[in-house]
MARMARBA-794421 format. One record per residue (C-alpha): residue number from 0; x, z, y. Coordinates in Angstrom, 3 decimals, always signed. Each point is the difference from the previous one (the first is absolute). Layout:
BEGIN
> k	u	w	v
> NUM	X	Z	Y .
...
REM end
This chain:
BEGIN
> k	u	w	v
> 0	+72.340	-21.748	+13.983 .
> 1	-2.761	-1.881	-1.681 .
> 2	-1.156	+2.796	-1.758 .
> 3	+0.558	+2.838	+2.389 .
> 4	-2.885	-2.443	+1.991 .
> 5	-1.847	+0.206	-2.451 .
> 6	+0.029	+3.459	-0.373 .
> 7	-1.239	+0.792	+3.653 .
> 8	-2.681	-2.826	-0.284 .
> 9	-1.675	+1.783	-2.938 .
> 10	+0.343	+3.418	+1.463 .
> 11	-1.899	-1.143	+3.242 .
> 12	-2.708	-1.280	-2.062 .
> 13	-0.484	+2.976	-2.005 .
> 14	+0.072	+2.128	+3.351 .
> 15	-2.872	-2.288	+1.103 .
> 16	-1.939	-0.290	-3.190 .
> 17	-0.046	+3.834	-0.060 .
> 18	-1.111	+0.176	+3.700 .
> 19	-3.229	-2.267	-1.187 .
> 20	-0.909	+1.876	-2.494 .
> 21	-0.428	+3.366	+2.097 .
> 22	-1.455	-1.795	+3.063 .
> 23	-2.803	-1.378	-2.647 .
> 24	-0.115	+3.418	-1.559 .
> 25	-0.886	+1.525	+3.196 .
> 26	-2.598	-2.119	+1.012 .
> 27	-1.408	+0.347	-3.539 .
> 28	-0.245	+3.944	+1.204 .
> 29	-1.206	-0.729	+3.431 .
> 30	-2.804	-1.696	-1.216 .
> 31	-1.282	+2.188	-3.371 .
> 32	+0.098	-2.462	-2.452 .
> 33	-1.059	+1.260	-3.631 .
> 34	+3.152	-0.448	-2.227 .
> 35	-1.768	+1.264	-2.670 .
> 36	-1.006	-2.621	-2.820 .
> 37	-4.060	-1.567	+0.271 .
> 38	-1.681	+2.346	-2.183 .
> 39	+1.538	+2.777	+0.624 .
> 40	-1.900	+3.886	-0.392 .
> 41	+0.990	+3.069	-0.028 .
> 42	-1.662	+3.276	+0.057 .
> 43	+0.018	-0.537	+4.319 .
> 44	-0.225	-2.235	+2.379 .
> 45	+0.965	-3.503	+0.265 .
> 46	+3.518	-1.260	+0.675 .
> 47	-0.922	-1.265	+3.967 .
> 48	+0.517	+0.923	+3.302 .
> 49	-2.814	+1.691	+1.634 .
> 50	-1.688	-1.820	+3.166 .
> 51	-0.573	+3.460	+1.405 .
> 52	+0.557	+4.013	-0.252 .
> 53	-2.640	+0.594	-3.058 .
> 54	+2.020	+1.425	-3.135 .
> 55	-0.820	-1.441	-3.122 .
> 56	-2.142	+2.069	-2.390 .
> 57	+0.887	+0.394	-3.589 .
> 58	-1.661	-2.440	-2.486 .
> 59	-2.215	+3.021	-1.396 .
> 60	-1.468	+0.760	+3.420 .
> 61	-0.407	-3.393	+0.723 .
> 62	-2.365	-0.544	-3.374 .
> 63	-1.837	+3.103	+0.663 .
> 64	-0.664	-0.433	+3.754 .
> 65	-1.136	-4.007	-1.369 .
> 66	-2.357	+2.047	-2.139 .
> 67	-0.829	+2.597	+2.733 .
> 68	-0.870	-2.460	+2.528 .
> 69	-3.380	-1.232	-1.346 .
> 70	-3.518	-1.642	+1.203 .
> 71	-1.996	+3.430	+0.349 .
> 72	+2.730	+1.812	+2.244 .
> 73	-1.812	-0.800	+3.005 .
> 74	-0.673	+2.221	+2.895 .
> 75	-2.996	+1.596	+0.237 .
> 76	-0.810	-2.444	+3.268 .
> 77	-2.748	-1.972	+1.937 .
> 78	+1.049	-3.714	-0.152 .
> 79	+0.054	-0.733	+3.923 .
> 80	+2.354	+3.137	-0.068 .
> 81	+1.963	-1.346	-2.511 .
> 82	+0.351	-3.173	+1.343 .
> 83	+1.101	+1.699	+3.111 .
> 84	+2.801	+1.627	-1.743 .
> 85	+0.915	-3.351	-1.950 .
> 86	+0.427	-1.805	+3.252 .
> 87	+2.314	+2.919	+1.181 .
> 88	+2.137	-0.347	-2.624 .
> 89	+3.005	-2.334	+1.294 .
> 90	+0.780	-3.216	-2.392 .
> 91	+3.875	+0.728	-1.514 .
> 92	+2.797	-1.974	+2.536 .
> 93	+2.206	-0.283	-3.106 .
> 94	+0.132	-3.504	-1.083 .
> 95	-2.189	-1.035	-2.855 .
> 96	+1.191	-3.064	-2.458 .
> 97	-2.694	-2.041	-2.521 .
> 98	-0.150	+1.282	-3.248 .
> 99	+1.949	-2.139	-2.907 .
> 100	-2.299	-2.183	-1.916 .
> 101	-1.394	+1.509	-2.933 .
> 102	+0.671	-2.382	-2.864 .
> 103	-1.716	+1.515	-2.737 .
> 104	+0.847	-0.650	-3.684 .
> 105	-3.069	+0.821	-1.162 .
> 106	-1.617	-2.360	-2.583 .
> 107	-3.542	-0.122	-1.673 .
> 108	-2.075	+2.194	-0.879 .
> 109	+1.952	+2.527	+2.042 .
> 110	+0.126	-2.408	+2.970 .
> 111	-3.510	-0.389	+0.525 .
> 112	-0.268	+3.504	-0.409 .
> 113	+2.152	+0.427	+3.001 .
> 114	-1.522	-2.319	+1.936 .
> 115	-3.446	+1.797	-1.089 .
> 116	+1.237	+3.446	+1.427 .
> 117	+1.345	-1.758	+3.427 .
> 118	-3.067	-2.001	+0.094 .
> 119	-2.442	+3.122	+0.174 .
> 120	+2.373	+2.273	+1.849 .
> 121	-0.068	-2.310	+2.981 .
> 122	-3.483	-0.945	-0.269 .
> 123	-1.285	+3.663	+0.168 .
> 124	+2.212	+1.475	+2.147 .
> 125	+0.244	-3.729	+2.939 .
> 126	-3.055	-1.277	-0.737 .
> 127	-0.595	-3.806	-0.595 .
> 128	+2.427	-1.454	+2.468 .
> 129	+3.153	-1.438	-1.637 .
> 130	+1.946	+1.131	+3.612 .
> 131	-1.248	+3.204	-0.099 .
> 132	+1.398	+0.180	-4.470 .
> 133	+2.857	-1.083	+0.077 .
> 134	+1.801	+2.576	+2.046 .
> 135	-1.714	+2.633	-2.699 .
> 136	+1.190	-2.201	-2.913 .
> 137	+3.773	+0.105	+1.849 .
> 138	-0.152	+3.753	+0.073 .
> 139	-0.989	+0.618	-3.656 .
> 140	+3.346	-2.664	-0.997 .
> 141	+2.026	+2.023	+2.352 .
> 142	-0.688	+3.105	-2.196 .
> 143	+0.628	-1.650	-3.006 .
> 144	+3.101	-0.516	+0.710 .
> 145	+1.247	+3.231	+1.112 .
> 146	+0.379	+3.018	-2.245 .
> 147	-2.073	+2.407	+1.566 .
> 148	-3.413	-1.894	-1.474 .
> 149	-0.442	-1.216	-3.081 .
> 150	+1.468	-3.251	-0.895 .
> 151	-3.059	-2.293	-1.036 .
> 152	-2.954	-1.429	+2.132 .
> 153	-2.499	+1.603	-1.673 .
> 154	+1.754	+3.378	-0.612 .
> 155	+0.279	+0.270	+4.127 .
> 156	-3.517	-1.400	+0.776 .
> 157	-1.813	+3.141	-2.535 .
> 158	+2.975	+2.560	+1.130 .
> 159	-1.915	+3.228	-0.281 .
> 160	-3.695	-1.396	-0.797 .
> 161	-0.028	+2.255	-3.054 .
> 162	-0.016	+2.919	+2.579 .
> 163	-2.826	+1.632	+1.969 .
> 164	+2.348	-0.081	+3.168 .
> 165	+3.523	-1.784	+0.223 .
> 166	-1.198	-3.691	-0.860 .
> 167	+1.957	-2.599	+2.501 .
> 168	-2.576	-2.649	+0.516 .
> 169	-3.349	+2.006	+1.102 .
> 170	-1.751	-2.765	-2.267 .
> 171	+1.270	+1.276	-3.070 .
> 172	-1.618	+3.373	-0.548 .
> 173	-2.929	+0.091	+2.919 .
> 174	-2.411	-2.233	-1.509 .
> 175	+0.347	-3.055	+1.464 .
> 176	+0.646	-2.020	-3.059 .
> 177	-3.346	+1.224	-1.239 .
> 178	-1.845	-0.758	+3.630 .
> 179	+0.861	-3.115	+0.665 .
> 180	+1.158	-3.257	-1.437 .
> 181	+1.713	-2.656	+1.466 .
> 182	-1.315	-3.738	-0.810 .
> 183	+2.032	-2.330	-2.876 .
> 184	+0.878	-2.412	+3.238 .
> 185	+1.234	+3.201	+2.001 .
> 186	+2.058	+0.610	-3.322 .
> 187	+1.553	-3.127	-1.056 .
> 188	+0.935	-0.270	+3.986 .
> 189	+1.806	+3.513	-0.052 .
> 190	+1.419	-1.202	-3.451 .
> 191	+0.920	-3.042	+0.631 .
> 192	+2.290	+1.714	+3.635 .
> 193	+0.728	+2.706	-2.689 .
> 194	+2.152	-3.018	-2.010 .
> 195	+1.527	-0.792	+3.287 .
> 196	+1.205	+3.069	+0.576 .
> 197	+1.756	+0.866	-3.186 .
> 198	+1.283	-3.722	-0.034 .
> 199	+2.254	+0.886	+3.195 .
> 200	-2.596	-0.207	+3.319 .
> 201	+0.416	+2.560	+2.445 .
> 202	-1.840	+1.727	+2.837 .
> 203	+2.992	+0.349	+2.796 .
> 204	-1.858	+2.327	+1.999 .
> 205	+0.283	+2.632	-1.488 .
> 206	+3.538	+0.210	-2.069 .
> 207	+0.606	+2.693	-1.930 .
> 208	-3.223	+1.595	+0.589 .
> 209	-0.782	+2.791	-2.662 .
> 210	-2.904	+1.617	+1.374 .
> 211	-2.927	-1.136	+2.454 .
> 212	-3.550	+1.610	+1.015 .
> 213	-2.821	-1.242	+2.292 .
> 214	+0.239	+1.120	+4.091 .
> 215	-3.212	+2.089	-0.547 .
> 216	+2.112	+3.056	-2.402 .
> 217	+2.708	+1.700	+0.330 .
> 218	+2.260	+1.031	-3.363 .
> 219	+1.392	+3.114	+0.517 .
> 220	+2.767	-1.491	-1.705 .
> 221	+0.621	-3.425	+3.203 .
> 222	+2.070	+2.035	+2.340 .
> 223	+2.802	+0.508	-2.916 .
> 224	+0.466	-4.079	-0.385 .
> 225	+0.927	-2.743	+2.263 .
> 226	-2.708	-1.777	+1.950 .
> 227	+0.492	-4.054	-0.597 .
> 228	-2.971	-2.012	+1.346 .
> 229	-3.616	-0.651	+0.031 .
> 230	-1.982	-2.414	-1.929 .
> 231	-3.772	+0.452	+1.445 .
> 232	-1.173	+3.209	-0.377 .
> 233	+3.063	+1.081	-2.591 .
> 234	+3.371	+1.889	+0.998 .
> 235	+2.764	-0.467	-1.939 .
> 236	+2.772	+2.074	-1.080 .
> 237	+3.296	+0.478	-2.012 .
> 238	+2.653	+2.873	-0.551 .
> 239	+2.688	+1.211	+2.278 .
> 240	+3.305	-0.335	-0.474 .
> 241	+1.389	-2.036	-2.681 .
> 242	-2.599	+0.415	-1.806 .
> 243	-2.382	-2.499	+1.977 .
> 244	+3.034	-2.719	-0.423 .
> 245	+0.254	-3.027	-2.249 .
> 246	+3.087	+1.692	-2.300 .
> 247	-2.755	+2.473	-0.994 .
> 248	-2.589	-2.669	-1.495 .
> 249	+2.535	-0.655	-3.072 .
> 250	-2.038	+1.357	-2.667 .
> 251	-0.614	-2.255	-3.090 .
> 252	-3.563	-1.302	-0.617 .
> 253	-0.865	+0.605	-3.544 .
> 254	-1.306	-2.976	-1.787 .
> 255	-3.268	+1.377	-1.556 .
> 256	-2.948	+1.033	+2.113 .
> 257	-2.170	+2.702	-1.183 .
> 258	-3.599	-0.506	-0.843 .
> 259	-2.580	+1.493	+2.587 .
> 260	-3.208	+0.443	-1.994 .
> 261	-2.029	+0.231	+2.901 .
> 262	+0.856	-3.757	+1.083 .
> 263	-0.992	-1.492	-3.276 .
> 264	-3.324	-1.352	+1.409 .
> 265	+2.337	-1.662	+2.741 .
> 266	+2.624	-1.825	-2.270 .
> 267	-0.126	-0.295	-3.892 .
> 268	+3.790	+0.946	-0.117 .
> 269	-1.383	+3.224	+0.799 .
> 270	-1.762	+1.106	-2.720 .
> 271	+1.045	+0.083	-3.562 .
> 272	-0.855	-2.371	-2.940 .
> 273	-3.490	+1.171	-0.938 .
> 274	-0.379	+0.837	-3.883 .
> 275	-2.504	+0.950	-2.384 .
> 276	+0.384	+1.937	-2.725 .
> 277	-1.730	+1.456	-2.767 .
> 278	-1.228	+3.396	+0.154 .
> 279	+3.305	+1.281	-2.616 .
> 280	+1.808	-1.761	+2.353 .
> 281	-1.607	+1.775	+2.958 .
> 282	+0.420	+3.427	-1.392 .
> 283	+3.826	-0.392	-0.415 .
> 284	-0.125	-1.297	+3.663 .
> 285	-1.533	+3.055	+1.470 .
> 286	+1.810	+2.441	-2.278 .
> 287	+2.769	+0.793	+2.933 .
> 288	-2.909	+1.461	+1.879 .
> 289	-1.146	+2.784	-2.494 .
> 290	+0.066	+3.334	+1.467 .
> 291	-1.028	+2.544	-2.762 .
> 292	+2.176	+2.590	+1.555 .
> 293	+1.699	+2.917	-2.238 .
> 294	-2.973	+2.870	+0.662 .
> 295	-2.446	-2.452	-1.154 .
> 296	-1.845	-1.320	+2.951 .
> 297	-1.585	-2.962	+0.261 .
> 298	+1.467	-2.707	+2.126 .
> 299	-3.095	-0.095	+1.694 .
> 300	+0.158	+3.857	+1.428 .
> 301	+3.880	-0.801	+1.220 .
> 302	-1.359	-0.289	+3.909 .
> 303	+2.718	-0.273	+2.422 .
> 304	+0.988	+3.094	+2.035 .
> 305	+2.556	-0.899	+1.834 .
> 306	-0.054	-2.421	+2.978 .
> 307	+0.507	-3.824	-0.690 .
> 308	+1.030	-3.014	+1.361 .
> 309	-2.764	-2.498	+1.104 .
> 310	-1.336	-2.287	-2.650 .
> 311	+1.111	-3.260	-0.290 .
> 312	-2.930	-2.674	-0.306 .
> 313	+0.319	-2.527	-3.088 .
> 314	-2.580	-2.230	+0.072 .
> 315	-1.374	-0.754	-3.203 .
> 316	+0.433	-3.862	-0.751 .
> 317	-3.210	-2.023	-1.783 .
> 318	+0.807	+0.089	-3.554 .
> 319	+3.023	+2.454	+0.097 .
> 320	-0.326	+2.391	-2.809 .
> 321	+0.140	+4.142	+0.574 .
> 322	+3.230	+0.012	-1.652 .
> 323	+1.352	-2.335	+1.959 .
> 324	-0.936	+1.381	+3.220 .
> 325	+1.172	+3.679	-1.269 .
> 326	+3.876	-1.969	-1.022 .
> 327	-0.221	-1.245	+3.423 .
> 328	-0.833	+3.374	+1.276 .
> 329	+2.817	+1.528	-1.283 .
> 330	+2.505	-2.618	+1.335 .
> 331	-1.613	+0.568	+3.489 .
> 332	+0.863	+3.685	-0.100 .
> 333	+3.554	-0.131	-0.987 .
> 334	+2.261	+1.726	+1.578 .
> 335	-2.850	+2.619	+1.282 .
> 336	+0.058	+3.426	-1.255 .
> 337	-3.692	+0.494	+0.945 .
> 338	-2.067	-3.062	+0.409 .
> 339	-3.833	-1.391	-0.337 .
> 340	-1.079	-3.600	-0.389 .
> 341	-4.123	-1.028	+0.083 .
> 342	-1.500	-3.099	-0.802 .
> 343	-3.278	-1.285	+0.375 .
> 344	-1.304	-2.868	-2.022 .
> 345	-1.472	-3.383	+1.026 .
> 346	-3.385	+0.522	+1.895 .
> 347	+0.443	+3.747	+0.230 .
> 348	+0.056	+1.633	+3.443 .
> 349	+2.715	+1.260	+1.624 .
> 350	+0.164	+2.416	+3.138 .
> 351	+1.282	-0.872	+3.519 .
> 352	+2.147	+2.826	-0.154 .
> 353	+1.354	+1.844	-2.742 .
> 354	-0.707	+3.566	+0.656 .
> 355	-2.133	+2.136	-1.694 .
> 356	-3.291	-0.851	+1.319 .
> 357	+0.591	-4.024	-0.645 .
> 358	+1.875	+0.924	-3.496 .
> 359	-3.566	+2.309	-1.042 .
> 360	-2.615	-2.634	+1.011 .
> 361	+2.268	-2.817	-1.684 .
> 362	+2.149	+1.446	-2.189 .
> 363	+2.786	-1.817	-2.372 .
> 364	-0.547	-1.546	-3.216 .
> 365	+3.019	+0.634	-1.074 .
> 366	+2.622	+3.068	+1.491 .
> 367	+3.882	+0.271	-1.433 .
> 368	+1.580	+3.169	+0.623 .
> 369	+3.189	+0.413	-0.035 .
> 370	+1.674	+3.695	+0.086 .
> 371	+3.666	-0.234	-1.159 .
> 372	+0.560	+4.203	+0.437 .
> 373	-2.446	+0.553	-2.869 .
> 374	-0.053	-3.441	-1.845 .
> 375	-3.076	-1.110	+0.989 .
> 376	-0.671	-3.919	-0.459 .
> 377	-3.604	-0.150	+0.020 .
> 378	-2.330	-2.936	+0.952 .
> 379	-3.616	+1.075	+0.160 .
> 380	-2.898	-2.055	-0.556 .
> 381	-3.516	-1.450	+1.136 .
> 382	-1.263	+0.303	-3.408 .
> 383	-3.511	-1.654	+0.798 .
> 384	+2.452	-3.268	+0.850 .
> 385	+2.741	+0.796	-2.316 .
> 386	-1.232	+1.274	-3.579 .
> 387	+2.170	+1.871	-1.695 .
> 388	-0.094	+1.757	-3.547 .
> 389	-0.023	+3.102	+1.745 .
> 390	-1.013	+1.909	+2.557 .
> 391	+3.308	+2.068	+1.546 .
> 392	+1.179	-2.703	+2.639 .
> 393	-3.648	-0.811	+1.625 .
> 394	-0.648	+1.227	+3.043 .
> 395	-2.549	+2.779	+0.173 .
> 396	-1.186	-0.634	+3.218 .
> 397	+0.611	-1.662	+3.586 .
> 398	+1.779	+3.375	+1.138 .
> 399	+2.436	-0.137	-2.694 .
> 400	+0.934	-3.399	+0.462 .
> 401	+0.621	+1.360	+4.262 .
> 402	+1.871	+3.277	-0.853 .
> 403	+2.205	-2.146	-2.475 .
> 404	+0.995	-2.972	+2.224 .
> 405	+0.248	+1.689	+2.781 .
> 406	+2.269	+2.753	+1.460 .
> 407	-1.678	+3.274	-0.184 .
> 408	-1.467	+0.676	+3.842 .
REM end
């Protein structure tokens, strides 16, 4: 009798046990949760439920739309027209959480260059006002962290800046970083928020923000995302659909940031160890960037005749050697099938903007060119600066030193 009790007793709970599990199991469905494991990719979405009727993309549209979307597609618009059309545009209704804290693992030399690339990004883009950076210093982490950008500060700050169009930050390839300066206090301010930021501080207002732009444009590219908030005069932005949620900002931060050649006058961790070597030494350093092609021309006559990319200004450090600067040339066009770099030296004049007028009247001292289809890796000198044994590398003239930095007009 005992055990017939028994019996019944355990069967009842089992009955209930199993009637738990599918109630929880149905509120787990009700309410979307991602049962996939942190970290998760695949080649589409993420594992959530979407907050509204937006599909979501394939990863490969997603990267190419991130590149697609950049700081030149604006309409061709007046700005109180613009600003019309801005204030049209309703602000999303779909809830909008804080972004995670971004704790980054970053250490030395590669830290500061992080903080370096935030630093500048904010400063040129918000101005001097820490309320007015840190929202722009939030949206460059929240890229980071999702795999449609690239995964370091610095490699989503200079996005594009090797191009003529397509750069991300407008500061990057329009000249500002050769028209204006900010101050070592505005700096070590922007830096020191910078540190803040990677060391887990975050702007709330504007979550997962991955793209912004001042009231007075309009991106042709605005209407496609989510409209999050205002902070002054900028609009913020991030994807639709799952891809705008936190489960899509789980992409690894790598632990090295690149160097960014043109900041080396900002931060020392910036520019490479400076060396000097003999002249033997010298000539086996700039022996990648011979040219003597098979038909016997000079690498002087190989002018470029296809269109190119625009050039990427080095600055030439006090007391960096020309071999140097050429090794460092190289390393900035990595990656880059066609690609220029121009540096002028201390005290020389440089032009407000680099097109060919400003590039004839005050032209390089020294121009690497770098054509992968042919094999060209050829850095071209200032000769009355730079003396060399020879005379193959100088540049002839002011209008050689334009039609070979520049893309051809």
């Amino acid at each position: 009798m005992v055990n017939y009790r028994r019996s019944v007793l355990t069967l009842v709970a089992l009955v209930f046990a199993l009637l738990a599990i599918a109630l929880a199991l149905a509120v787990v469905g009700a309410r979307g949760v991602d049962l996939a494991p942190s970290g998760w990719w695949g080649e589409s979405a993420p594992k959530v439920a979407a907050d509204d009727d937006h599909e979501a993309p394939p990863l490969e549209k997603v990267i190419h739309d991130a590149a697609d979307f950049s700081a030149d597609k604006l309409m061709p618009i007046e700005a109180k027209t613009a600003k019309e059309i801005n204030d049209a545009r309703p602000f999303t209704t779909l809830p909008s959480a804080a972004a995670a804290p971004f704790d980054s693992r970053l250490t030395g030399p590669d830290r500061e260059r992080a903080a370096t690339c935030l630093a500048i990004a904010a400063l040129y883009e918000a101005g001097g006002s820490a309320d007015d950076q840190r929202p722009v210093m939030q949206v460059v982490l929240n890229r980071v962290r999702h795999p449609a950008w690239p995964n370091t500060v610095c490699g989503v700050v200079f996005q594009g800046a090797e191009r003529a169009t397509g750069c991300q930050f407008s500061f990057t390839c329009d000249g500002s970083l050769l028209r204006w300066r900010p101050s070592e206090a505005a700096l070590a301010r922007a830096k020191a928020l910078a540190q803040k930021m990677l060391g887990k501080q975050v702007d709330e207002r504007v979550g997962w923000a991955t793209h912004y732009h001042t009231d007075w444009v309009v991106p042709y590219w605005s209407e496609n995302l989510d409209k999050l908030t205002a902070v002054d005069t900028h609009l913020f932005f991030r994807w639709k659909g799952v891809w705008g949620t936190a489960p899509a900002f789980r992409a690894r931060a790598s632990l090295v940031e690149p160097l960014v050649s043109q900041l080396a006058a900002y931060d020392p961790a910036h520019a490479i160890a400076d060396v000097t070597p003999d002249d033997e030494a010298l000539a086996v350093d700039l022996s990648v960037f011979d040219n003597l092609v098979a038909n016997g021309r000079s690498s002087a006559e190989a002018v470029p005749t296809v269109s190119y990319a625009r050039p990427i200004v080095q600055p030439i450090a006090a007391g960096t050697t020309p071999g140097r600067w050429a090794l460092d040339a190289v390393a900035a066009c990595e990656g880059n099938a066609e690609c220029r770099v121009v540096g002028w030296a201390p005290g020389s004049e440089r032009p407000w903007q680099l097109d060919r007028e400003g590039m004839t009247s005050m032209p390089p001292d020294l121009i690497y060119v770098q054509t992968l289809r042919d094999r060209t890796q050829q850095v071209y000198w200032n000769c009355a600066k730079w003396q060399q044994t020879g005379t193959a590398r100088c540049l002839a003239s002011s209008e050689q030193a334009a039609k070979l930095a520049l893309v051809p007009l």
